[in-house]
C-alpha positions as CSV (number, residue, x, y, z in Angstrom):
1,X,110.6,103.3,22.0
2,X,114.1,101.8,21.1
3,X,115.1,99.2,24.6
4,X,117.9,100.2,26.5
5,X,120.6,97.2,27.1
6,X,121.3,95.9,30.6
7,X,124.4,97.8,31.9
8,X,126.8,97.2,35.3
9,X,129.8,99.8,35.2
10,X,131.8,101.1,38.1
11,X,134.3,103.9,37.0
12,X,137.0,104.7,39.2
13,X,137.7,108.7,38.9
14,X,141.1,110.7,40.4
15,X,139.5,112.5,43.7
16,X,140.0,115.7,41.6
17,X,137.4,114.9,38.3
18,X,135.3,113.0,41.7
19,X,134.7,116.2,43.3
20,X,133.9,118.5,40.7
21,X,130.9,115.7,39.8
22,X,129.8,115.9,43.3
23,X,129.5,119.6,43.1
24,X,128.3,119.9,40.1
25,X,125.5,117.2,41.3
26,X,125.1,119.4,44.7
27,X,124.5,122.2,42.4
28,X,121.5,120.8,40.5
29,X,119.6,118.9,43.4
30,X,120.1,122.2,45.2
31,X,118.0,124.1,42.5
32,X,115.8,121.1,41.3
33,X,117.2,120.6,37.7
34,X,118.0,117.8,36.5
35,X,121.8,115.8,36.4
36,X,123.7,114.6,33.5
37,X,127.3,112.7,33.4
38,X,128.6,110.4,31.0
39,X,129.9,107.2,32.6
40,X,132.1,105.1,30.0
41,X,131.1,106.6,27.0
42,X,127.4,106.9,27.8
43,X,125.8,110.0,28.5
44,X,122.9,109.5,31.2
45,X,120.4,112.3,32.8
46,X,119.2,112.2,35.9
47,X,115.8,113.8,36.0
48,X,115.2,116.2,39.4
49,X,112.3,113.8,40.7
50,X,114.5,110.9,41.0
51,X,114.8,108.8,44.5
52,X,118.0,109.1,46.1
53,X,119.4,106.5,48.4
54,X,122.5,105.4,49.9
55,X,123.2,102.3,50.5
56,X,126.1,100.9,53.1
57,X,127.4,97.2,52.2
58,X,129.9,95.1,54.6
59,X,132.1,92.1,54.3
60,X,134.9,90.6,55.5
61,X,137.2,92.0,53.2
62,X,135.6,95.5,52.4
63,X,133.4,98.5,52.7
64,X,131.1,100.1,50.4
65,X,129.5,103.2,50.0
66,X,127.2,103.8,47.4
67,X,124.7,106.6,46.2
68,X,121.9,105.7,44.4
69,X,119.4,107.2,42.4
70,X,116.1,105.8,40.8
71,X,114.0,106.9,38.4
C-alpha cells in the first residue's frame, strides 16, 4: 500500500461553490453514502462511517469554526 504524504490545506471557496459542497455533503450523510471533494487538486472520499466533529477555537484576534471528519 503506497504512503500517503502529510498534508495541511485550507481553501478558501466564494459562499456560492461553499454551499453547494454543504449540500451536496447534507445529501450523502442524509442517506449514508459516502462524500467526495477535491481540495487543491486532490480528490479525497469520505467514507459514510466516518466521525464527525466540530471543533470551536478562540483567540484574541479570531474565531474559528471548523468541521471535522475522521476516518
Amino acid at each position: 500500500m503506497k504512503k500517503k504524504r502529510e498534508r495541511d490545506v485550507e481553501k478558501i471557496y466564494s459562499t456560492k461553490k461553499f454551499v453547494a459542497k454543504l449540500r451536496r455533503l447534507a445529501d450523502a450523510l442524509e442517506s449514508g453514502n459516502a462524500f467526495s471533494i477535491q481540495v487543491a487538486g486532490e480528490r479525497i472520499r469520505v467514507p459514510a462511517n466516518a466521525s464527525i466533529s466540530v471543533e470551536h477555537e478562540r483567540s484574541e484576534e479570531s474565531e474559528e469554526l471548523e468541521f471535522q471528519f475522521k476516518w
